[in-house]
MARLOGU-406945 format. One line per 3 residues: for each residue x, y negated, z of C-alpha. Coordinates in steps of 0.001 Angstrom, whole numbers, plus 524288, in hexadecimal, padded with zeros to 5 digits. Each point is the difference from the previous one (the first is absolute). Layout:
// MARLOGU-406945
X:Y:Z  ...
This chain:
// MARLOGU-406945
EF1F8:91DDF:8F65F  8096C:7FDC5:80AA5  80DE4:7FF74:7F9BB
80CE9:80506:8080C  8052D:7F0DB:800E7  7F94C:7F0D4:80204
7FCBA:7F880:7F4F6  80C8F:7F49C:7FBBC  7FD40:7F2CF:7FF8A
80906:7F475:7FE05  8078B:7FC6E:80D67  80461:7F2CA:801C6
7FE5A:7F53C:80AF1  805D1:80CD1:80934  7F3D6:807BA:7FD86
7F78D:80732:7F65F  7F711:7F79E:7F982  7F23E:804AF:7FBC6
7FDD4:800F7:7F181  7F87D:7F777:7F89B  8036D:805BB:7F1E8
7F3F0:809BB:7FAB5  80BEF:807A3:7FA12  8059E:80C27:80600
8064D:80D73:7FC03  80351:80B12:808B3  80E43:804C6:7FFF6
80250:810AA:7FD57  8071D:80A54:80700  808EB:8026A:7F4E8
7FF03:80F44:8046D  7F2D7:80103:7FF4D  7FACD:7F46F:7FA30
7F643:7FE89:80BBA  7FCB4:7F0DB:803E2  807F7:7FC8E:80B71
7FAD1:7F1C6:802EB  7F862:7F504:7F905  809FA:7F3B4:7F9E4
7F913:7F3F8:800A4  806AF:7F6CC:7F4C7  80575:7F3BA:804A9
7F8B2:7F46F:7F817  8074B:7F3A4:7FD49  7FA98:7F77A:809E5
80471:80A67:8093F  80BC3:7FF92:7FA5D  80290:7F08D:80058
7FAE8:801E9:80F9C  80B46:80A84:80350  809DE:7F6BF:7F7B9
7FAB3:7F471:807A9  80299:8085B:80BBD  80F99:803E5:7FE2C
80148:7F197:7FB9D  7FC01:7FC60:80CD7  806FE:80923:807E6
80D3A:7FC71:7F790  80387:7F28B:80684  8036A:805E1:80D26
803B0:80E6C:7FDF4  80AEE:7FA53:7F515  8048D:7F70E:80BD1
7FF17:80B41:80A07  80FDE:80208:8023C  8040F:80D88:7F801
804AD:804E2:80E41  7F1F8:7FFFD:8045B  7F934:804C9:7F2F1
80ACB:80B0E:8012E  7FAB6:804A8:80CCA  7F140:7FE76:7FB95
80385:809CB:7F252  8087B:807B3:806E8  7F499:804A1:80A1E
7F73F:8017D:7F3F9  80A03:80AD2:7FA7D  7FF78:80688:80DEC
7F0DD:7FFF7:7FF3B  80075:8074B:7F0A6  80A0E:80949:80708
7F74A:804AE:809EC  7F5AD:800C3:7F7E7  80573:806FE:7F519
7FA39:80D11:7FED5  7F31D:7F9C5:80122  80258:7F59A:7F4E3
8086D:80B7E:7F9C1  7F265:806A6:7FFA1  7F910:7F513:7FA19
8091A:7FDBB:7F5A0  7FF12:80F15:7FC76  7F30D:7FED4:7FE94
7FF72:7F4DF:7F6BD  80B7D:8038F:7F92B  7FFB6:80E81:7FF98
80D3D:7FFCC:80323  80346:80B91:80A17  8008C:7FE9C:80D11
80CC1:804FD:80018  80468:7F5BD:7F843  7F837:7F3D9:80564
80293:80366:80E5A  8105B:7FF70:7FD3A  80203:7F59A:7F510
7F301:7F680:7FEB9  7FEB7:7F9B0:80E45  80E2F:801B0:80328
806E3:7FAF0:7F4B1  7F4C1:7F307:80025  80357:7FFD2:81027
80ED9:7FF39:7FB93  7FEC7:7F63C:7F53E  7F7C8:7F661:80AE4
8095D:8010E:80AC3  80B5D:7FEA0:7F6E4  7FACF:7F13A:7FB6E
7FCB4:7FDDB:80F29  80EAB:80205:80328  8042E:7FAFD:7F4F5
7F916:7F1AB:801A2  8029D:80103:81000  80DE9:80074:7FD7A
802A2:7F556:7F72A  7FD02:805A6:7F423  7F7D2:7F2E8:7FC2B
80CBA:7F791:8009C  80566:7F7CA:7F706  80D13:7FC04:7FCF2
809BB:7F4A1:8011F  80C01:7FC32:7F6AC  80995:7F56C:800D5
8023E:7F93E:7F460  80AB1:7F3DB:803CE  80270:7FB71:80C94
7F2AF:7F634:80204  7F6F6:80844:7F879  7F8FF:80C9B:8006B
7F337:80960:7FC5F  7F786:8076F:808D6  7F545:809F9:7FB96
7F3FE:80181:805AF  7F4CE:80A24:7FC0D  7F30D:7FC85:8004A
7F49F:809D7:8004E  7F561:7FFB5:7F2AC  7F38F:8000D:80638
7F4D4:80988:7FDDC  803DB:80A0D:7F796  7F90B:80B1C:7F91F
802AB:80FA5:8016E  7FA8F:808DC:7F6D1  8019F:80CC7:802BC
80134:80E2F:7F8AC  7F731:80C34:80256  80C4A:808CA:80090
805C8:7FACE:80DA7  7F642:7F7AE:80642  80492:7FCDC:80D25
80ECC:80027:7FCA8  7FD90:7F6E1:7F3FB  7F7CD:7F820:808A0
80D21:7FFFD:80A19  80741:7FD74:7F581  7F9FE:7F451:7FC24
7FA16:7F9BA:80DAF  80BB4:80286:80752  809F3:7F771:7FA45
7F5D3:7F583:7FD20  7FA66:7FE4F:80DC6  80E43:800DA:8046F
80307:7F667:7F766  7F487:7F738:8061A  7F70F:80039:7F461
7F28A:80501:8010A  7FA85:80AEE:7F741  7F453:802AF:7F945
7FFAE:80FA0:7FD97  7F79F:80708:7F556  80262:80D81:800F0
7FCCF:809F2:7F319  7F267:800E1:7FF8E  801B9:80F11:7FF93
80866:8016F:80D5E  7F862:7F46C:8097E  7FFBD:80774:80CD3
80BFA:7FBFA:804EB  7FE67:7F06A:7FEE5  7F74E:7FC0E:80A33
806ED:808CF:80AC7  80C45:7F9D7:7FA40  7F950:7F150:803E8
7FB92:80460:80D4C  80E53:80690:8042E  805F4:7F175:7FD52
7F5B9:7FAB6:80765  80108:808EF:80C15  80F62:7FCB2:7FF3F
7FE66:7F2BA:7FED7  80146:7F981:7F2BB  7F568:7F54E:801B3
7F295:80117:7F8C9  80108:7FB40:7EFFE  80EEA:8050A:80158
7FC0B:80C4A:7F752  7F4A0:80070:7FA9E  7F8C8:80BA8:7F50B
7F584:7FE79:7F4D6  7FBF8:80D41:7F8EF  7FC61:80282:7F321
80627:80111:7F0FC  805C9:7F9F8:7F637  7F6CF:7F4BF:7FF28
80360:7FCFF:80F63  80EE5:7FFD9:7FEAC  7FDD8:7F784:7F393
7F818:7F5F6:806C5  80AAD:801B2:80C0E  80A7B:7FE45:7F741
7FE43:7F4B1:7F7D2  7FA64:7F786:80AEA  80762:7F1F5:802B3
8023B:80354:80E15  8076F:80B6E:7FE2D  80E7D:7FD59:80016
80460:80E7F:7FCBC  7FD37:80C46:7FA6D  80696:80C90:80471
7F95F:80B40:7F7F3  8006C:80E74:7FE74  7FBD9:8076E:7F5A9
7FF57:80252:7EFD5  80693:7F785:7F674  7F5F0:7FC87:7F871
7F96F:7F90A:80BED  80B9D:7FC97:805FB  802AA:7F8A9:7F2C6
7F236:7F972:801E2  80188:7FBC6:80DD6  80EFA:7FC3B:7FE35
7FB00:7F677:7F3B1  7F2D7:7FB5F:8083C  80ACC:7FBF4:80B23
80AA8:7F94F:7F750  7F30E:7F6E0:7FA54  7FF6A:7FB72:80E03
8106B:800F4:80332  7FE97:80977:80BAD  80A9C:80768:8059F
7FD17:80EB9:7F9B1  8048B:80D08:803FD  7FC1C:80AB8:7F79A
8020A:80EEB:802CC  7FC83:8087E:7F258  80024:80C50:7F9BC
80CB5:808E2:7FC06  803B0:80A6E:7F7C3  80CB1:804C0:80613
80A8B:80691:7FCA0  80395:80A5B:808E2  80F21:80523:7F95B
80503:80C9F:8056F  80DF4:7FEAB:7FB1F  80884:80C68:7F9A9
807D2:8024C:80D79  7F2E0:7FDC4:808DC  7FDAF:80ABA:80B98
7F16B:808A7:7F8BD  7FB84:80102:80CF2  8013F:7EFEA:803E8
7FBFD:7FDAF:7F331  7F282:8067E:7FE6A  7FDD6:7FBCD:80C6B
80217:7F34A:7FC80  7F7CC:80073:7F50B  7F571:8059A:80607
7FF68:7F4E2:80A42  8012D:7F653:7F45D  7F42E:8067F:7FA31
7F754:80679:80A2B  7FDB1:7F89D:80B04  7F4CD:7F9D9:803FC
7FA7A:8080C:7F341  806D0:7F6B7:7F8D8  7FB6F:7F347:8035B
80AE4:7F965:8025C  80558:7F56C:7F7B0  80D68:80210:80052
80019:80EC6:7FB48  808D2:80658:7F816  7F69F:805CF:7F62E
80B4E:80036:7F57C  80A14:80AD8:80404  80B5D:7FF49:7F8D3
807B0:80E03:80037  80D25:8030F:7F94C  7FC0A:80974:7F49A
80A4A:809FA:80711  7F7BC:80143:80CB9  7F248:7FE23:7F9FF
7FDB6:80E98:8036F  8046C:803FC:80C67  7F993:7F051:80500
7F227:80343:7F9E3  801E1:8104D:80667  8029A:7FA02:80BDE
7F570:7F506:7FF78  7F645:80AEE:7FDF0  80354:80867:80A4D
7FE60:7F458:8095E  7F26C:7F9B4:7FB67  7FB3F:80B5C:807AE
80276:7F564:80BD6  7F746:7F797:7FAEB  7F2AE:801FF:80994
7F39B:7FB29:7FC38  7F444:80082:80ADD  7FAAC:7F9F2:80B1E
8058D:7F38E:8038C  80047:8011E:80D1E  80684:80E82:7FE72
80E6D:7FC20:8058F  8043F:80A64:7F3CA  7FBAC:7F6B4:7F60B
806D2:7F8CD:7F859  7FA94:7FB1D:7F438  7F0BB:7F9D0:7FEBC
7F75E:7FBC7:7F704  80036:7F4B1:7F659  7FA71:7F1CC:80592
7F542:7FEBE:7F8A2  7F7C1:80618:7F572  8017E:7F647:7F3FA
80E91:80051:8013C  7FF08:81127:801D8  7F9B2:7FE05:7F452
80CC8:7F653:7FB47  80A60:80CEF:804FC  7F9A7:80AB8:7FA2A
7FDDF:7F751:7F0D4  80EFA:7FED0:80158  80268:80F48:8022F
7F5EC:80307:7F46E  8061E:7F508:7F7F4  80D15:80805:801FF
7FC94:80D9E:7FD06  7F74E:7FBCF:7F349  80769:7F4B4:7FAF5
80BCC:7FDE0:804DB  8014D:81072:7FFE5  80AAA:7FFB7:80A72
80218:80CCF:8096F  7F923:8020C:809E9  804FC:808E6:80856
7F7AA:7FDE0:80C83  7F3F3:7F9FE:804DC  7F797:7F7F7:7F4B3
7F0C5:7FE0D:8003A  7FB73:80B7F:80865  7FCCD:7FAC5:8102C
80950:8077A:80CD7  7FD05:80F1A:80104  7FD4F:7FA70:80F55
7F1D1:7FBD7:7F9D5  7FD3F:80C28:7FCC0  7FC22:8067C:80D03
7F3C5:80068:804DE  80216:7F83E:80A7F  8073E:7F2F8:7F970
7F179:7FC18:7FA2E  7FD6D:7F3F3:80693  80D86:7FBCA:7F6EF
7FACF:804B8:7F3D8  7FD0F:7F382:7FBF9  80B24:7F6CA:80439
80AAB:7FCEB:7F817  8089B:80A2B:80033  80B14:8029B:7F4A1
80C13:80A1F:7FE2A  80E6F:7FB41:80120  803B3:80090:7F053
80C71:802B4:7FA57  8035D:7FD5A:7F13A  80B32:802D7:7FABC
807A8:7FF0B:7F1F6  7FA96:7F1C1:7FF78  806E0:7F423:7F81C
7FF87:7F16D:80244  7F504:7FD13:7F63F  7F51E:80865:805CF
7F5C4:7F79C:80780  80151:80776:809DF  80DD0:7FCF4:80370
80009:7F1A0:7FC23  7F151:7FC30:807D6  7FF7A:7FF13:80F05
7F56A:80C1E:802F4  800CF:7FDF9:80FBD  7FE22:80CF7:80289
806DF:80DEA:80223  804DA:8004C:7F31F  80F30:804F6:7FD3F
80683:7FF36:7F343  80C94:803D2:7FC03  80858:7FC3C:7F6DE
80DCA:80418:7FD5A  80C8D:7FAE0:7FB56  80C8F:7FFE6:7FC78
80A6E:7F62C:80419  80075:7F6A5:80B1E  7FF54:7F2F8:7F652
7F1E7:806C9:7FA53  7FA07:8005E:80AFF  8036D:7F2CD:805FE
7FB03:7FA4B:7F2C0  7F3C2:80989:7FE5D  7FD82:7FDA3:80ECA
7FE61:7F1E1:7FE0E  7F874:80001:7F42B  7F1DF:7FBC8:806D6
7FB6F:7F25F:80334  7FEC6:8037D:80DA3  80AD5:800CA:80AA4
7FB7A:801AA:80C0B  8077C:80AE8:804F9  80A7A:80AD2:7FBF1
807FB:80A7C:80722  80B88:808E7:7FD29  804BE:80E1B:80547
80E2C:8034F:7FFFC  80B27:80346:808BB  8078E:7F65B:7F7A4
7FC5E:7F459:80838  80AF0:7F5D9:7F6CA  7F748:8063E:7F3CD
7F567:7FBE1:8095F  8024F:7F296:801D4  803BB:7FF11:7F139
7F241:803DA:7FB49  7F8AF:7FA43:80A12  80746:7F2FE:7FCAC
7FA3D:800DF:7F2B1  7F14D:803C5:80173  7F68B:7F3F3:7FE75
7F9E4:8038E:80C76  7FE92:7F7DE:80CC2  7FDE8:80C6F:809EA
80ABF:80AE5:7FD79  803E3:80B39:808BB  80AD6:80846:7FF6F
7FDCF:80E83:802AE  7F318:7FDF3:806E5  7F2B9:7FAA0:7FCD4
7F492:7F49D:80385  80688:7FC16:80E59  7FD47:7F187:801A7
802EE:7FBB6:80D1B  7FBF2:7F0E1:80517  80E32:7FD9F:7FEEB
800FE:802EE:7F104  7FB94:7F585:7F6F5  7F754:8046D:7F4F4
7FC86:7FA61:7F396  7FC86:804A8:7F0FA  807AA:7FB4D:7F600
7FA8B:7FCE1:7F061  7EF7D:8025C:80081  8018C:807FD:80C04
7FE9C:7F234:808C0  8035B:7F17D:804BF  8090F:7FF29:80E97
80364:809EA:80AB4  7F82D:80565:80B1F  8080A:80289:80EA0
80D2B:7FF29:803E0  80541:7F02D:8026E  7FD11:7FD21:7F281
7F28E:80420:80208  7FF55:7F649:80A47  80279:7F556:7F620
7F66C:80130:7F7F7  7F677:7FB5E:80AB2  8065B:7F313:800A2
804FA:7F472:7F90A  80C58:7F825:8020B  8022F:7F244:803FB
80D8E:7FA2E:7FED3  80511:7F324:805BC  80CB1:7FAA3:7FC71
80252:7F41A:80C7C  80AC6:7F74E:7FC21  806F5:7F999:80CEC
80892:7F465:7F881  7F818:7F56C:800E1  7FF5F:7FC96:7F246
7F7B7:80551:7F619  8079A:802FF:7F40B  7FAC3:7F93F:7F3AF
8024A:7F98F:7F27B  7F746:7F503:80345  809AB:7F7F8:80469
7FD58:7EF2E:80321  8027A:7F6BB:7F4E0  80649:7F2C3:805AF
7F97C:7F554:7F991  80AC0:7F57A:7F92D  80155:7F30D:809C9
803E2:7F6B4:7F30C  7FC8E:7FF90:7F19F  80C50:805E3:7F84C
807FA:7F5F5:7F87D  80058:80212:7F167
């Protein structure tokens, strides 16, 4: 059976390489759950050749001069721009993310993070520093790239975590070795061939496919001198611990639970507009959601009226449908993942639902939608009336899943809010922007917004605190975590300073 895209293979050496693993899978339309292409898995050998390969490219793309790598990354994020609807397309597919969606934020926000560490590394952003510290004798810092690095990426934002990750480290003049979720591959190979066309020299950035198994193997090998990973914290936990065995440089990018505070002065309108960004975008995959929605007790009602009336703009159907704007889940074991969580809080946890739960989109229902029967599809759920102990509120669920919980003073909810041993992100709504900075100051998050949600420009920084991850991704920091640092103190006196000092030998024996 022909399927709509060309099998994956690993790509290394500037070209795909043929498999010679007997182990493949095909990867779903998440809605439909039709094949879409054949994944052959990356074997270890294969895996040692496309290491072998960025270790050979690394001498001379690390000495290229930044100004020149620049140019070479910056024409790279001008080919992803004017191909965007047509990667846009592929990542809807493999996703199910709408088109809507892919077409405006995926590509663009990925193109934006790559030219951003182009300009950022043409312009001197590499550069050390110098301090004086007496008259003969200073330091000077240099920063040295790591060498071949590993990128494993996340199912949720393919190409943008695959930006994320590659941009600042060939910028940096490492060399990557990519693995991208074994559930969204498409985009990884198209990824390798736009750096080629724009230049970056074969074994620059290189891609192996497969699992778990595959990033393990990656992970842990000698030659790898970092780890930049996306994903759970129970793996990340496994591949940050595999990586401090061998003392490589580790970036790790987990899970949240966020707290999303609508304070007592907060505009409803803003405010349930807020929330329903934290919650209901990209169907709720999205680690840094606010899935706990803190409301004053005071405006619990006319919030939660409102919040109904506008769920209504919530539009499942067919991805490429410019009016939708909300898609299936990713995958069918973690559907199955969503929907345990919404049974597990009407029958256990008995909180309120008062929209969505188990049942799929009315859109299904028409005679026409049956080729989507089968995909993935799930309502946008609201409970409400929850507390802090219900599993439900305290477990990441990664899907369109709202609670609410209310509250009474300012001081609870800071303290209720932070009561999770995850801290990836938290926002606040309130015309009050002093108040603002007050609570914001005191959530044990890394990522906060005031009166807006999930914006994270290549400018911004962004990092979990606690469980929720290990280092920053963009922004200058970003940069730094591609690198290590060399300093040189040069002392111009002449002497070197020591306690050693000669011991004159006596020229007669002593009289007694």
């Amino acid at each position: 059976m022909s399927l709509p895209y060309s099998p994956r293979f690993a790509y290394y050496d500037g070209k795909p390489q043929s498999s010679t693993s007997t182990t493949s899978f095909q990867t779903l339309s998440p809605s439909t759950s039709s094949p879409l292409a054949n994944i052959h898995t990356t074997n270890p050998s294969a895996i040692d050749a496309a290491i072998a390969s960025a270790q050979k490219a690394f001498p001379a793309w690390s000495s290229t001069p930044p100004i020149e790598r620049a140019r070479v990354l910056q024409k790279a994020a001008s080919i992803l721009r004017s191909r965007n609807d047509e990667l846009a397309k592929i990542e809807t597919d493999d996703t199910g993310k709408p088109f809507s969606e892919t077409s405006t934020v995926d590509i663009v926000t990925g193109a934006d993070v790559l030219e951003y560490f182009a300009n950022l590394v043409g312009g001197g952003g590499l550069n050390g520093e110098t301090i004086q510290l007496r008259p003969n004798a200073w330091v000077y810092t240099t920063k040295a790239a790591l060498g071949v690095c590993a990128g494993i990426g996340a199912w949720n934002y393919p190409i943008q975590i695959a930006l994320w990750k590659s941009a600042p480290c060939l910028a940096a003049g490492n060399t990557m070795v990519y693995k991208p979720s074994e559930f969204t591959p498409l985009h990884s190979t198209i990824l390798a061939e736009i750096y080629l066309e724009a230049g970056v020299p074969p074994g620059v950035f290189n891609v192996i496919q497969g699992g778990g198994e595959v990033g393990a193997y990656l992970t842990s090998h000698p030659s790898i001198a970092k780890v930049s990973f996306t994903g759970q914290v129970s793996t990340g936990q496994k591949v940050a611990g595999s990586a401090a065995g061998g003392m490589k440089y580790v970036t790790m990018e987990l899970g949240g639970k966020s707290a999303c505070v609508i304070l007592p002065d907060a505009d409803i309108e803003q405010a349930v507009d807020g929330a329903m960004m934290a919650n209901f975008f990209s169907t709720g995959q999205v680690c840094t959601n606010g899935t706990r929605v803190f409301i004053p007790e005071a405006i619990k009602s006319a919030f939660e009226s409102r919040l109904l009336e506008k769920m209504s703009y919530i539009r499942a159907g067919d991805l490429m449908d410019p009016n939708t704007n909300f898609g299936p889940l990713v995958s069918k074991p973690h559907w199955e993942k969503v929907t345990t969580y919404i049974k597990h809080g009407i029958e256990i946890d008995k909180a309120n639902l008062i929209y969505g739960g188990l049942g799929k989109p009315s859109w299904l229902s028409a005679a026409s939608n049956k080729e989507f029967q089968n995909g993935n599809w799930i309502q946008p759920t609201i409970f409400t009336d929850c507390s802090d102990a219900m599993k439900i509120v305290q477990e990441e669920i990664f899907g369109p899943v709202m609670t609410i919980l209310t509250y009474k003073t300012v001081e609870e909810v800071i303290q209720r809010a932070n009561e999770t041993k995850l801290g990836l992100a938290a926002g606040v709504f309130t015309k009050d922007l002093n108040l603002a900075h007050h609570v914001i100051s005191r959530l044990d998050a890394g990522i906060t917004w005031i009166n807006t949600w999930g914006e994270s420009p290549a400018e911004m920084s962004v990092g979990g605190w606690k469980m929720s991850g290990l280092g920053v991704e963009n922004g200058k920091r970003g940069l730094e975590a591609w690198v290590r640092n060399k300093s040189t103190l040069v002392d111009m006196a002449g002497k070197v300073p020591t306690v050693f000092s000669k011991l004159e030998t006596p020229t007669a024996t002593p009289k007694l």
